[in-house]
matplotlib code that plots the C-alpha trace (Angstrom):
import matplotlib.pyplot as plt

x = [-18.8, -16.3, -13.8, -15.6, -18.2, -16.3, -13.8, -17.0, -18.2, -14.7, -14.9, -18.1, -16.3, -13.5, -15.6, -17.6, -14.9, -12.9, -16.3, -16.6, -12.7, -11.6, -7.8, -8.4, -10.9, -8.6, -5.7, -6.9, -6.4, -8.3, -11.0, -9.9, -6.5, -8.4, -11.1, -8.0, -5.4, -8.4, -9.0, -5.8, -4.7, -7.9, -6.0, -3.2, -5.3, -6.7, -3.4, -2.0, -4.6, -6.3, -3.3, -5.0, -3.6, -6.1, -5.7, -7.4, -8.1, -6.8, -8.0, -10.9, -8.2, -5.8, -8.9, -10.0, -6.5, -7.5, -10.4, -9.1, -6.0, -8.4, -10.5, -7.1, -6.9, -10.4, -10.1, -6.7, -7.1, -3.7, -3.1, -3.3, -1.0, 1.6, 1.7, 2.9, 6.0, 7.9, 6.8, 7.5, 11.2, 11.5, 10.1, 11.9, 15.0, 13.5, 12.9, 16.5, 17.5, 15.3, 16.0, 19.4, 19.2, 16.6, 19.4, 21.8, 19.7, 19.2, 22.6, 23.6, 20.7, 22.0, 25.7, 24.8, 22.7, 25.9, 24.7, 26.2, 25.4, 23.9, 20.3, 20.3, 19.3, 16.6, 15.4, 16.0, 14.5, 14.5, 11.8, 10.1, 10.3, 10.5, 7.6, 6.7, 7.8, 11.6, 12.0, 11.4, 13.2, 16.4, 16.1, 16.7, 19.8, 20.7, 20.1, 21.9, 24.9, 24.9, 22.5, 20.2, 16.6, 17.2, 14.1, 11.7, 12.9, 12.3, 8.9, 8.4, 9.8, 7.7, 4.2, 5.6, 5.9, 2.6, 0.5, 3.1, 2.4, -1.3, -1.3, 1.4, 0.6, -2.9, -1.0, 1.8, -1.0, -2.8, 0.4, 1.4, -2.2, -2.6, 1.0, 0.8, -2.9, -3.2, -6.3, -7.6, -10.4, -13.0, -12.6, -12.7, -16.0, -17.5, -17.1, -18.6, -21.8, -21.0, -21.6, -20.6, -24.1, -24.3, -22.5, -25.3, -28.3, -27.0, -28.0, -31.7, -30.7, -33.5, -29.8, -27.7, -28.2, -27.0, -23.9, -23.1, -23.7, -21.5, -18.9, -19.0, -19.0, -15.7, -14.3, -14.3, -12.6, -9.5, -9.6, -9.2, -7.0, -4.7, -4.5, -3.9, -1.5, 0.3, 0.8, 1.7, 4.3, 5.4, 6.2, 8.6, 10.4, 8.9, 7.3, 5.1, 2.7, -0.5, -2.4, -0.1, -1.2, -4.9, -4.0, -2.8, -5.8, -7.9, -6.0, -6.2, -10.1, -11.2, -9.0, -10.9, -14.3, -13.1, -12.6, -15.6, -17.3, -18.6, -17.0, -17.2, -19.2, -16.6, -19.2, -19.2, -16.1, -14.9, -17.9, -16.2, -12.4, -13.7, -15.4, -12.6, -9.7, -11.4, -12.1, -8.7, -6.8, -9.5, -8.9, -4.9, -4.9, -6.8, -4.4, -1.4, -0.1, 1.0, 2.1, 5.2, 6.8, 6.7, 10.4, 13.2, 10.6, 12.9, 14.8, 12.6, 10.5, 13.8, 13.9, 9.9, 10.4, 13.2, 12.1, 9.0, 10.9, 12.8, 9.9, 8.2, 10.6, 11.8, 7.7, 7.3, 10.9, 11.7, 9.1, 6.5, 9.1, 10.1, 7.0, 6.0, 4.8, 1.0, -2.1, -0.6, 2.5, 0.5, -1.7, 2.0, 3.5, 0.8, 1.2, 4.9, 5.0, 2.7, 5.1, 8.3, 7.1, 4.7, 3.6, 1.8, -2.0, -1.1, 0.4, -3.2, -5.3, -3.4, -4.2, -7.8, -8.2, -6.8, -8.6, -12.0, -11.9, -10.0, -10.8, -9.2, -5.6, -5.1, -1.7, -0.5, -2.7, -0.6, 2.7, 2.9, 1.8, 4.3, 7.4, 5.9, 5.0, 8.3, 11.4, 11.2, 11.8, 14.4, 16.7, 15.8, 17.5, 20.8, 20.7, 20.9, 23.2, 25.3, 25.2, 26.1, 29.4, 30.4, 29.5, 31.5, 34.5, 34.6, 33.7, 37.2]
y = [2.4, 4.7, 3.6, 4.3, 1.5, -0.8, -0.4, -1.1, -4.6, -5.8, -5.1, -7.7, -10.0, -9.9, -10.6, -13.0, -15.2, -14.7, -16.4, -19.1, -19.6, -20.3, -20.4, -16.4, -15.6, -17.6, -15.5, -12.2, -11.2, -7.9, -8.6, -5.4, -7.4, -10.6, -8.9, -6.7, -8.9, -11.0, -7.6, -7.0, -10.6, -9.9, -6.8, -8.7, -10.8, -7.9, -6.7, -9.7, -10.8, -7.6, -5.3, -2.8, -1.1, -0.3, 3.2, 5.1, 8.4, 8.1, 11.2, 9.8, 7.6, 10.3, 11.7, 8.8, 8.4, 11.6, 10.8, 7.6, 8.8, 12.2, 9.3, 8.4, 11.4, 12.0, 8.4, 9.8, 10.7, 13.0, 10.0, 7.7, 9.5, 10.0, 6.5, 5.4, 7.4, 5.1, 2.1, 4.8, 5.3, 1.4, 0.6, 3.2, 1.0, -2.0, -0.3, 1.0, -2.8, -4.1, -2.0, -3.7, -6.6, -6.2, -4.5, -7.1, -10.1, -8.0, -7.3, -11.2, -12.7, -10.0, -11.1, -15.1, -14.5, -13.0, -9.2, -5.9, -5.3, -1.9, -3.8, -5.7, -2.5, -2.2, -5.9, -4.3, -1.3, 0.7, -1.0, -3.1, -0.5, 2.3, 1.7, 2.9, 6.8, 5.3, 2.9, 5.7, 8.2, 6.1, 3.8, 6.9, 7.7, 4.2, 4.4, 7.0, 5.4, 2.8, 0.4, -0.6, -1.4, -0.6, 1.5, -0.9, -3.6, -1.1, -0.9, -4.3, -5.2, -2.5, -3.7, -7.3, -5.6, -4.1, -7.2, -9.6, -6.6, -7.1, -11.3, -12.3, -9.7, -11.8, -15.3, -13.4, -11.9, -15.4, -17.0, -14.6, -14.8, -19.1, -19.1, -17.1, -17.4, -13.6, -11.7, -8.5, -6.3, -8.1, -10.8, -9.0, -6.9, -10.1, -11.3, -8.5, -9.2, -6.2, -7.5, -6.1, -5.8, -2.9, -0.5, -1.8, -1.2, 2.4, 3.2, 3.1, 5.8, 9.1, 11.2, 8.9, 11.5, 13.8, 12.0, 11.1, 14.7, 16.2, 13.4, 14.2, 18.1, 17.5, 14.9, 17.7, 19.9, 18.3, 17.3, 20.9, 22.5, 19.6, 20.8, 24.4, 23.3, 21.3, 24.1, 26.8, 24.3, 23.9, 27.5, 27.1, 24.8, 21.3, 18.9, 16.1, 13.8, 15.1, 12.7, 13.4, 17.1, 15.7, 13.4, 16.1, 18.5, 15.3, 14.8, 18.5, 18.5, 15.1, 16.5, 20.3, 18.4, 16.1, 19.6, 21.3, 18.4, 17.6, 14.5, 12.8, 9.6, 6.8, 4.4, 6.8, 7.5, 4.0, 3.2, 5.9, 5.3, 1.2, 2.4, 5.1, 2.5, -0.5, 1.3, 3.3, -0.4, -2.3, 1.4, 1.0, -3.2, -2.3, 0.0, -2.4, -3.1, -7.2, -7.4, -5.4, -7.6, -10.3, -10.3, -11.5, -13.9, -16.7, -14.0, -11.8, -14.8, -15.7, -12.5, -11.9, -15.7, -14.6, -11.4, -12.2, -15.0, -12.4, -10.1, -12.4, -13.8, -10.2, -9.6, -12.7, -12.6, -9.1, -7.0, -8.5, -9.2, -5.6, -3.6, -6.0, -9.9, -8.4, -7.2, -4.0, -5.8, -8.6, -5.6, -3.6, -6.3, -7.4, -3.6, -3.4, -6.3, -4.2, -1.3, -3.0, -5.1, -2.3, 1.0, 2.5, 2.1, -1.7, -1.4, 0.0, -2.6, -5.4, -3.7, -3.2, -6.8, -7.9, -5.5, -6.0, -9.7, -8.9, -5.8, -1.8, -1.0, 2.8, 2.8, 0.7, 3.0, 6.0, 4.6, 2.4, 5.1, 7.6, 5.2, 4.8, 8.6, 10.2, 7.9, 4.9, 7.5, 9.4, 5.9, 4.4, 7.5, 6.7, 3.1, 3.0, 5.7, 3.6, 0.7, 2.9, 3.7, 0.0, -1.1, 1.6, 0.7, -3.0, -2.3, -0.3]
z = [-19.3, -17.5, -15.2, -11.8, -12.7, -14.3, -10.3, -9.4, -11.2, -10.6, -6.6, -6.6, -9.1, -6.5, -3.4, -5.6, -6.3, -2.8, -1.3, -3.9, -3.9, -0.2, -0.5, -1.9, 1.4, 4.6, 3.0, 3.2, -0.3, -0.9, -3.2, -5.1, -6.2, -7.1, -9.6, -10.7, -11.8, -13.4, -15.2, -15.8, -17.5, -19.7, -21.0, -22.1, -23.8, -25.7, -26.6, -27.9, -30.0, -31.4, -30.5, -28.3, -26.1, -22.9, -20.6, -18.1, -16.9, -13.4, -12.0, -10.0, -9.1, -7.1, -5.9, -3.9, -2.6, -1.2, 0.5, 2.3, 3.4, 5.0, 6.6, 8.3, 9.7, 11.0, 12.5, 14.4, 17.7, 19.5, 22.2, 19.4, 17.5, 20.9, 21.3, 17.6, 18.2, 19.2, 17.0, 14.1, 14.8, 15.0, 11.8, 10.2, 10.9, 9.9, 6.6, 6.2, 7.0, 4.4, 1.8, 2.1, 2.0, -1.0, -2.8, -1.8, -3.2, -6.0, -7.0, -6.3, -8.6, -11.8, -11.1, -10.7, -14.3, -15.4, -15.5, -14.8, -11.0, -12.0, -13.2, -9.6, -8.5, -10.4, -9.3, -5.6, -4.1, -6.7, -8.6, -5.4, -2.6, -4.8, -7.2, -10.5, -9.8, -8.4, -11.4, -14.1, -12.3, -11.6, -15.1, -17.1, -15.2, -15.9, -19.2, -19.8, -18.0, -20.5, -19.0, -22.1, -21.1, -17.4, -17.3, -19.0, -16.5, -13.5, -14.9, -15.2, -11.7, -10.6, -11.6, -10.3, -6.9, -7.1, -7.6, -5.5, -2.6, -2.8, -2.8, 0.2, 2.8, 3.4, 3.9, 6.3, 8.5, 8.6, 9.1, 12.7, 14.0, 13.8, 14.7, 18.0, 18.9, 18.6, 18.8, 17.2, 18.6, 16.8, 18.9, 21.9, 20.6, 20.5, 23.8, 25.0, 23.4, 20.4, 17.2, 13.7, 12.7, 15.2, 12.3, 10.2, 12.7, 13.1, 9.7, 11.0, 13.2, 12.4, 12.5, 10.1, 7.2, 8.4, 10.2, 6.3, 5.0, 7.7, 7.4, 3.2, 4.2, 6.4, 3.3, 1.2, 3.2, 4.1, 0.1, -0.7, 2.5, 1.8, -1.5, -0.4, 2.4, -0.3, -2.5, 0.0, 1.2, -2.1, -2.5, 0.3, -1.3, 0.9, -1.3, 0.2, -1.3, -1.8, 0.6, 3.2, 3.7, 3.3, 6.2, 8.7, 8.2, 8.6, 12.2, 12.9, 12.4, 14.5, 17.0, 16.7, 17.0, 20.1, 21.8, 21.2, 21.9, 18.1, 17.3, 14.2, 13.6, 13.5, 11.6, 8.8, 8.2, 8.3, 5.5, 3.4, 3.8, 3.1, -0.4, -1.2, -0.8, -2.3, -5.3, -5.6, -5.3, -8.1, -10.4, -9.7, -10.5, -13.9, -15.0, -14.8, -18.0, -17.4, -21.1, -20.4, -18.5, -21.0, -22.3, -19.7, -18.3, -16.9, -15.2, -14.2, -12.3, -10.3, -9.2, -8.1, -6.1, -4.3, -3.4, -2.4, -0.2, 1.5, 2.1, 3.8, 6.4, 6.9, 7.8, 9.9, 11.6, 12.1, 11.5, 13.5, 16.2, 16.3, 16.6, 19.9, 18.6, 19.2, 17.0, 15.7, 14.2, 12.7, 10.4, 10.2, 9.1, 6.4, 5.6, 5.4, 2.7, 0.9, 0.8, 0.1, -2.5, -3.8, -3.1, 0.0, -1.2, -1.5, 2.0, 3.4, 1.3, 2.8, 6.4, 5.9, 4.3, 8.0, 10.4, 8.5, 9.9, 12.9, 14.0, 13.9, 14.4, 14.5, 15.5, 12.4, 10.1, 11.5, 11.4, 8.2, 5.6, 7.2, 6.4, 3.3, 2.2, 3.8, 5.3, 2.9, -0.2, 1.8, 3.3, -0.4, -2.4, 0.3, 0.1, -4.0, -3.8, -1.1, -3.6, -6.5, -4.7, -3.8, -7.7, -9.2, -6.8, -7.2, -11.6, -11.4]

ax = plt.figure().add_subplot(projection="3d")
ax.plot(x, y, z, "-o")
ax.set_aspect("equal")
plt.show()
Protein backbone atom coordinates (compact mmCIF):
# COMPACT_ATOMS: atom_id res chain seq x y z
CA UNK A 1 0.00 0.00 0.00
CA UNK A 2 1.76 3.43 -0.79
CA UNK A 3 1.69 6.21 1.36
CA UNK A 4 -1.17 8.36 -0.34
CA UNK A 5 -3.69 5.55 0.78
CA UNK A 6 -2.48 4.59 3.76
CA UNK A 7 -2.76 9.26 4.59
CA UNK A 8 -5.85 8.27 3.49
CA UNK A 9 -7.26 5.27 5.89
CA UNK A 10 -5.68 7.11 8.73
CA UNK A 11 -7.73 10.54 7.89
CA UNK A 12 -11.20 8.25 8.43
CA UNK A 13 -9.56 6.45 11.44
CA UNK A 14 -8.94 10.06 12.69
CA UNK A 15 -12.53 11.40 12.01
CA UNK A 16 -13.82 7.98 13.20
CA UNK A 17 -12.51 8.19 16.45
CA UNK A 18 -12.80 12.19 16.93
CA UNK A 19 -16.78 11.25 16.60
CA UNK A 20 -16.76 8.27 18.84
CA UNK A 21 -14.27 10.07 21.31
CA UNK A 22 -15.90 13.57 22.35
CA UNK A 23 -13.09 15.08 24.35
CA UNK A 24 -10.97 14.70 20.73
CA UNK A 25 -14.16 16.40 18.52
CA UNK A 26 -15.27 19.65 21.31
CA UNK A 27 -11.38 20.34 21.13
CA UNK A 28 -10.82 20.76 17.68
CA UNK A 29 -8.13 18.40 17.21
CA UNK A 30 -7.56 17.78 13.43
CA UNK A 31 -8.54 14.40 12.71
CA UNK A 32 -5.28 14.17 10.63
CA UNK A 33 -3.20 14.46 14.17
CA UNK A 34 -5.40 11.91 15.97
CA UNK A 35 -5.12 8.96 13.21
CA UNK A 36 -1.42 10.13 12.98
CA UNK A 37 0.08 9.97 16.23
CA UNK A 38 -2.08 6.56 16.56
CA UNK A 39 0.04 5.64 13.41
CA UNK A 40 2.84 6.97 14.59
CA UNK A 41 2.95 5.16 18.28
CA UNK A 42 2.25 1.95 16.16
CA UNK A 43 5.69 2.55 14.53
CA UNK A 44 7.42 2.52 17.66
CA UNK A 45 6.01 -0.47 18.42
CA UNK A 46 7.32 -1.96 15.29
CA UNK A 47 10.72 -0.71 16.02
CA UNK A 48 11.03 -1.92 19.32
CA UNK A 49 9.94 -5.25 19.01
CA UNK A 50 10.96 -6.44 15.51
CA UNK A 51 13.62 -3.58 15.07
CA UNK A 52 12.28 -1.95 11.92
CA UNK A 53 12.81 1.07 11.17
CA UNK A 54 9.65 2.69 9.00
CA UNK A 55 10.23 5.72 6.14
CA UNK A 56 8.48 7.36 3.50
CA UNK A 57 8.84 8.89 0.30
CA UNK A 58 7.63 12.33 1.02
CA UNK A 59 7.38 13.72 -2.28
CA UNK A 60 3.58 13.59 -2.64
CA UNK A 61 4.01 15.09 0.62
CA UNK A 62 5.77 18.65 -0.51
CA UNK A 63 3.58 18.47 -3.44
CA UNK A 64 0.40 18.81 -1.52
CA UNK A 65 1.90 21.53 0.52
CA UNK A 66 1.89 23.01 -2.78
CA UNK A 67 -1.44 22.81 -3.62
CA UNK A 68 -2.97 24.09 -0.28
CA UNK A 69 -0.88 26.87 0.22
CA UNK A 70 -1.98 27.91 -4.00
CA UNK A 71 -5.61 27.35 -2.70
CA UNK A 72 -4.56 30.25 -0.24
CA UNK A 73 -3.89 32.29 -2.74
CA UNK A 74 -6.76 31.88 -5.14
CA UNK A 75 -9.06 32.23 -1.97
CA UNK A 76 -7.03 35.89 -1.46
CA UNK A 77 -8.82 38.70 -2.61
CA UNK A 78 -6.43 42.46 -2.91
CA UNK A 79 -8.87 44.20 -0.15
CA UNK A 80 -8.43 41.17 1.93
CA UNK A 81 -4.93 41.22 1.60
CA UNK A 82 -4.85 45.43 2.41
CA UNK A 83 -6.60 44.93 5.39
CA UNK A 84 -4.17 42.17 7.16
CA UNK A 85 -1.43 44.77 6.98
CA UNK A 86 -1.68 45.92 9.92
CA UNK A 87 -2.59 42.72 12.01
CA UNK A 88 0.75 41.37 10.20
CA UNK A 89 3.15 43.95 11.64
CA UNK A 90 1.48 43.24 15.12
CA UNK A 91 1.94 39.65 15.21
CA UNK A 92 5.25 39.95 13.97
CA UNK A 93 6.10 41.46 17.44
CA UNK A 94 4.18 39.13 19.27
CA UNK A 95 6.36 36.51 17.60
CA UNK A 96 9.66 38.29 18.41
CA UNK A 97 8.25 38.47 22.15
CA UNK A 98 7.59 34.87 22.19
CA UNK A 99 10.49 33.61 20.87
CA UNK A 100 11.96 35.15 24.09
CA UNK A 101 10.56 34.18 26.46
CA UNK A 102 10.54 30.54 24.85
CA UNK A 103 14.32 30.84 24.96
CA UNK A 104 14.25 32.17 28.45
CA UNK A 105 12.14 29.22 29.92
CA UNK A 106 14.33 27.21 27.94
CA UNK A 107 17.62 28.23 29.21
CA UNK A 108 16.18 28.27 33.09
CA UNK A 109 14.75 24.54 32.84
CA UNK A 110 18.59 23.26 31.42
CA UNK A 111 20.36 25.39 34.28
CA UNK A 112 17.66 24.25 37.12
CA UNK A 113 18.46 20.37 35.73
CA UNK A 114 22.04 21.46 36.13
CA UNK A 115 22.91 21.76 32.22
CA UNK A 116 25.09 23.95 30.21
CA UNK A 117 22.66 26.86 29.12
CA UNK A 118 23.71 26.13 25.42
CA UNK A 119 21.05 22.91 25.31
CA UNK A 120 18.18 25.33 26.74
CA UNK A 121 18.29 26.60 23.49
CA UNK A 122 17.65 23.78 21.88
CA UNK A 123 14.50 23.13 24.34
CA UNK A 124 13.56 26.89 23.12
CA UNK A 125 13.03 28.19 19.80
CA UNK A 126 15.38 26.50 18.12
CA UNK A 127 13.73 23.19 18.30
CA UNK A 128 9.94 24.45 19.08
CA UNK A 129 9.59 27.53 16.86
CA UNK A 130 12.27 26.52 14.66
CA UNK A 131 11.36 22.99 13.74
CA UNK A 132 13.07 20.11 12.44
CA UNK A 133 15.22 22.27 9.64
CA UNK A 134 16.39 24.88 12.79
CA UNK A 135 17.20 22.01 15.16
CA UNK A 136 19.68 20.18 12.58
CA UNK A 137 21.01 23.21 11.29
CA UNK A 138 21.87 24.87 14.75
CA UNK A 139 22.57 21.16 16.70
CA UNK A 140 25.55 20.68 14.44
CA UNK A 141 26.99 23.95 15.25
CA UNK A 142 26.45 22.90 18.76
CA UNK A 143 27.94 19.97 18.41
CA UNK A 144 30.74 21.02 17.16
CA UNK A 145 31.07 23.60 19.99
CA UNK A 146 31.34 20.83 22.34
CA UNK A 147 27.70 20.20 23.06
CA UNK A 148 27.38 16.30 22.87
CA UNK A 149 23.97 15.08 21.61
CA UNK A 150 22.65 18.70 21.08
CA UNK A 151 21.43 17.78 17.69
CA UNK A 152 19.55 14.57 18.54
CA UNK A 153 17.83 16.53 21.39
CA UNK A 154 16.82 19.32 18.82
CA UNK A 155 15.35 16.59 16.92
CA UNK A 156 13.61 15.15 19.60
CA UNK A 157 12.20 18.53 20.99
CA UNK A 158 11.32 19.12 17.52
CA UNK A 159 8.99 16.27 16.81
CA UNK A 160 7.59 17.05 20.47
CA UNK A 161 6.66 20.49 19.05
CA UNK A 162 5.11 19.06 16.09
CA UNK A 163 2.63 16.84 17.68
CA UNK A 164 2.12 19.13 21.00
CA UNK A 165 1.41 22.03 17.95
CA UNK A 166 -1.36 19.91 16.50
CA UNK A 167 -3.16 18.83 20.05
CA UNK A 168 -3.41 22.39 22.22
CA UNK A 169 -4.27 24.82 19.49
CA UNK A 170 -8.03 23.04 19.34
CA UNK A 171 -8.55 23.51 23.35
CA UNK A 172 -7.11 27.33 23.10
CA UNK A 173 -9.63 28.16 20.28
CA UNK A 174 -12.48 26.42 22.28
CA UNK A 175 -11.24 28.07 25.38
CA UNK A 176 -11.42 32.12 23.67
CA UNK A 177 -14.83 31.38 21.91
CA UNK A 178 -16.88 29.92 25.32
CA UNK A 179 -14.91 32.40 27.17
CA UNK A 180 -15.93 35.55 25.21
CA UNK A 181 -19.19 34.42 23.57
CA UNK A 182 -17.52 34.95 20.12
CA UNK A 183 -18.87 34.13 16.92
CA UNK A 184 -17.54 32.99 13.57
CA UNK A 185 -19.21 33.33 10.21
CA UNK A 186 -20.85 30.06 10.42
CA UNK A 187 -23.01 31.35 12.92
CA UNK A 188 -23.92 34.19 11.18
CA UNK A 189 -24.54 32.11 7.69
CA UNK A 190 -26.97 30.37 9.72
CA UNK A 191 -29.01 33.00 10.78
CA UNK A 192 -29.51 34.05 7.56
CA UNK A 193 -31.16 30.86 6.54
CA UNK A 194 -27.55 29.60 4.51
CA UNK A 195 -26.77 26.32 5.44
CA UNK A 196 -23.54 24.23 4.90
CA UNK A 197 -25.26 21.83 2.87
CA UNK A 198 -25.50 24.48 0.26
CA UNK A 199 -21.61 23.62 -0.76
CA UNK A 200 -22.90 20.15 -0.98
CA UNK A 201 -26.14 20.93 -3.21
CA UNK A 202 -23.82 22.81 -5.64
CA UNK A 203 -22.30 19.73 -6.68
CA UNK A 204 -25.64 18.92 -8.53
CA UNK A 205 -24.96 21.92 -10.46
CA UNK A 206 -24.94 20.76 -14.63
CA UNK A 207 -21.52 23.25 -14.60
CA UNK A 208 -19.78 21.70 -11.41
CA UNK A 209 -17.30 19.74 -13.83
CA UNK A 210 -16.11 21.90 -15.21
CA UNK A 211 -15.74 24.44 -12.13
CA UNK A 212 -13.39 21.35 -10.80
CA UNK A 213 -11.51 20.96 -14.09
CA UNK A 214 -10.79 24.62 -14.33
CA UNK A 215 -10.01 24.99 -10.56
CA UNK A 216 -7.41 21.61 -11.17
CA UNK A 217 -6.17 23.50 -14.49
CA UNK A 218 -5.41 26.82 -12.43
CA UNK A 219 -3.87 24.23 -9.27
CA UNK A 220 -1.42 23.25 -11.59
CA UNK A 221 -0.40 26.37 -12.65
CA UNK A 222 0.56 28.20 -9.77
CA UNK A 223 2.27 24.54 -8.81
CA UNK A 224 4.59 25.09 -11.56
CA UNK A 225 5.07 29.25 -11.99
CA UNK A 226 5.74 29.02 -8.35
CA UNK A 227 8.25 26.71 -9.13
CA UNK A 228 9.70 28.83 -11.84
CA UNK A 229 9.37 32.08 -9.83
CA UNK A 230 11.24 30.19 -7.06
CA UNK A 231 14.05 29.33 -9.07
CA UNK A 232 14.43 32.58 -11.03
CA UNK A 233 14.49 34.21 -7.63
CA UNK A 234 16.89 31.90 -6.55
CA UNK A 235 19.37 32.89 -9.24
CA UNK A 236 19.26 36.34 -7.71
CA UNK A 237 20.31 35.30 -4.83
CA UNK A 238 16.49 35.42 -2.64
CA UNK A 239 15.52 32.19 -1.36
CA UNK A 240 11.93 31.61 -0.18
CA UNK A 241 10.02 28.63 0.68
CA UNK A 242 8.63 26.92 -2.09
CA UNK A 243 4.93 27.30 -1.16
CA UNK A 244 5.44 30.82 -0.66
CA UNK A 245 5.97 31.66 -4.41
CA UNK A 246 2.97 29.15 -5.11
CA UNK A 247 1.01 31.33 -2.82
CA UNK A 248 1.69 34.73 -4.61
CA UNK A 249 0.94 33.53 -8.21
CA UNK A 250 -2.19 31.91 -6.59
CA UNK A 251 -3.09 35.68 -5.26
CA UNK A 252 -1.99 37.22 -8.55
CA UNK A 253 -4.43 34.76 -10.55
CA UNK A 254 -7.92 35.11 -8.30
CA UNK A 255 -7.13 38.69 -8.48
CA UNK A 256 -6.58 38.45 -12.76
CA UNK A 257 -9.97 36.47 -12.84
CA UNK A 258 -11.93 39.10 -10.39
CA UNK A 259 -10.94 41.64 -13.24
CA UNK A 260 -11.87 40.12 -16.18
CA UNK A 261 -14.81 39.13 -14.60
CA UNK A 262 -13.93 35.07 -14.50
CA UNK A 263 -13.78 34.35 -10.96
CA UNK A 264 -12.92 31.28 -9.50
CA UNK A 265 -15.41 29.01 -7.76
CA UNK A 266 -14.80 29.41 -4.02
CA UNK A 267 -16.62 25.96 -3.19
CA UNK A 268 -14.07 24.27 -5.14
CA UNK A 269 -11.23 25.51 -4.12
CA UNK A 270 -11.97 25.27 -0.49
CA UNK A 271 -12.86 21.25 -1.31
CA UNK A 272 -9.33 21.02 -2.62
CA UNK A 273 -7.17 23.15 -0.10
CA UNK A 274 -9.48 20.81 2.76
CA UNK A 275 -8.21 17.33 0.93
CA UNK A 276 -4.58 18.77 0.09
CA UNK A 277 -3.99 19.87 3.85
CA UNK A 278 -5.66 17.08 5.63
CA UNK A 279 -3.65 14.65 3.78
CA UNK A 280 -0.19 16.63 3.91
CA UNK A 281 -0.75 16.87 7.94
CA UNK A 282 -1.90 12.69 8.35
CA UNK A 283 1.45 12.10 5.62
CA UNK A 284 3.67 14.52 7.99
CA UNK A 285 2.26 12.73 11.56
CA UNK A 286 3.26 9.25 9.97
CA UNK A 287 6.53 10.08 9.27
CA UNK A 288 7.40 11.11 12.90
CA UNK A 289 9.81 8.95 14.29
CA UNK A 290 8.42 8.97 18.33
CA UNK A 291 11.12 6.32 19.25
CA UNK A 292 13.81 9.02 19.15
CA UNK A 293 12.88 10.74 21.74
CA UNK A 294 13.00 7.98 24.10
CA UNK A 295 16.31 8.73 26.04
CA UNK A 296 16.31 11.93 28.48
CA UNK A 297 12.59 11.21 29.10
CA UNK A 298 12.12 12.79 32.58
CA UNK A 299 13.74 15.88 31.23
CA UNK A 300 12.59 16.12 28.17
CA UNK A 301 8.80 15.88 29.58
CA UNK A 302 9.55 18.93 31.93
CA UNK A 303 10.41 20.77 29.19
CA UNK A 304 7.28 19.83 26.65
CA UNK A 305 4.84 20.70 30.06
CA UNK A 306 6.27 23.88 30.49
CA UNK A 307 6.45 24.95 27.12
CA UNK A 308 3.29 23.98 26.17
CA UNK A 309 2.17 26.07 29.42
CA UNK A 310 3.72 29.07 28.15
CA UNK A 311 2.39 28.73 24.62
CA UNK A 312 -0.74 28.68 25.67
CA UNK A 313 -1.16 31.69 27.98
CA UNK A 314 0.97 33.65 25.47
CA UNK A 315 -2.10 32.53 22.79
CA UNK A 316 -4.88 33.22 25.20
CA UNK A 317 -3.32 36.42 26.89
CA UNK A 318 -1.51 38.18 24.31
CA UNK A 319 -2.00 36.97 21.17
CA UNK A 320 -5.61 36.87 21.06
CA UNK A 321 -5.60 40.22 22.89
CA UNK A 322 -3.30 41.77 20.31
CA UNK A 323 -4.76 41.01 17.00
CA UNK A 324 -8.36 42.61 18.39
CA UNK A 325 -10.24 39.92 21.11
CA UNK A 326 -12.62 38.90 17.89
CA UNK A 327 -12.96 35.84 15.28
CA UNK A 328 -9.76 36.39 13.45
CA UNK A 329 -7.53 36.19 16.67
CA UNK A 330 -9.35 33.27 18.04
CA UNK A 331 -8.27 31.03 14.49
CA UNK A 332 -4.71 33.18 14.68
CA UNK A 333 -4.26 32.40 17.82
CA UNK A 334 -5.08 28.50 17.46
CA UNK A 335 -2.65 29.03 14.46
CA UNK A 336 0.10 30.73 16.21
CA UNK A 337 0.39 27.78 18.82
CA UNK A 338 0.72 25.74 15.96
CA UNK A 339 3.74 27.55 14.66
CA UNK A 340 5.58 28.12 17.79
CA UNK A 341 5.30 24.81 19.08
CA UNK A 342 5.52 23.31 15.54
CA UNK A 343 5.91 24.17 12.09
CA UNK A 344 3.57 26.31 9.70
CA UNK A 345 1.47 23.28 8.24
CA UNK A 346 0.55 22.53 11.90
CA UNK A 347 -0.24 26.24 12.35
CA UNK A 348 -2.90 25.97 9.21
CA UNK A 349 -4.33 22.51 10.37
CA UNK A 350 -5.16 23.98 13.71
CA UNK A 351 -6.89 26.98 11.66
CA UNK A 352 -8.93 24.88 9.46
CA UNK A 353 -10.00 22.46 12.34
CA UNK A 354 -11.57 25.90 13.88
CA UNK A 355 -13.05 27.61 10.71
CA UNK A 356 -14.58 24.27 9.52
CA UNK A 357 -16.89 24.50 12.67
CA UNK A 358 -17.01 28.14 12.83
CA UNK A 359 -16.74 29.49 9.74
CA UNK A 360 -13.79 31.20 7.11
CA UNK A 361 -11.17 33.64 8.38
CA UNK A 362 -9.19 34.93 5.31
CA UNK A 363 -7.34 37.52 7.05
CA UNK A 364 -5.75 34.90 9.61
CA UNK A 365 -4.97 32.50 6.58
CA UNK A 366 -2.96 35.54 5.04
CA UNK A 367 -1.21 36.65 7.97
CA UNK A 368 -0.31 33.59 10.07
CA UNK A 369 1.70 31.57 7.34
CA UNK A 370 3.59 34.83 6.41
CA UNK A 371 5.14 35.03 10.10
CA UNK A 372 5.62 31.62 9.79
CA UNK A 373 7.36 31.25 6.08
CA UNK A 374 9.48 34.61 6.37
CA UNK A 375 9.74 36.78 9.91
CA UNK A 376 9.68 33.95 12.45
CA UNK A 377 12.92 32.39 10.68
CA UNK A 378 14.48 35.83 10.28
CA UNK A 379 13.67 37.24 14.39
CA UNK A 380 14.45 33.37 15.45
CA UNK A 381 18.12 33.35 13.76
CA UNK A 382 18.61 37.03 15.98
CA UNK A 383 16.98 35.86 19.09
CA UNK A 384 19.39 32.57 19.40
CA UNK A 385 22.09 34.54 18.33
CA UNK A 386 21.12 37.32 21.02
CA UNK A 387 21.10 34.38 23.57
CA UNK A 388 24.33 33.08 22.33
CA UNK A 389 26.01 36.35 23.22
CA UNK A 390 24.50 36.60 26.91
CA UNK A 391 25.60 32.66 27.55
CA UNK A 392 29.02 33.16 26.30
CA UNK A 393 29.38 36.43 28.51
CA UNK A 394 27.98 35.14 31.76
CA UNK A 395 30.19 31.21 30.89
CA UNK A 396 33.36 33.63 31.00
Amino acid sequence: MDMLSMSILILFVGMFLNKKIRILGDNYIPPAVTGGLLFALGTVLVYNFADIQVEFDMRMRDLLLLVFFSTVGLSARLKALASGGKALFILVIAAGAFLFLQNSLGVAIAIAFGEHPGYGLMAGSVAFAGGHGTAIAWGQVADEAGLEGAAAIGLAFATFGLVAGGIVGGPIARRLIERHGITGPAAAAADQGVTPAAADEAAGDPGWLYHVLISVLVLTFCVSLGDIVNRVLADQGVRLPGFLTAMFVGILITNIADVIKRPLNPLVINKFSDVSLNIFLAMSMMAIQLWTMTGAAEAMMVVLILQVLLMTVFAIWVVFRVMGSNYDAVVMAAGFAGMGLGATPVAIANMNAVTSVYGPSTKAFLVVPLVGAFFIDILNAGTINFFIGIIENWLI
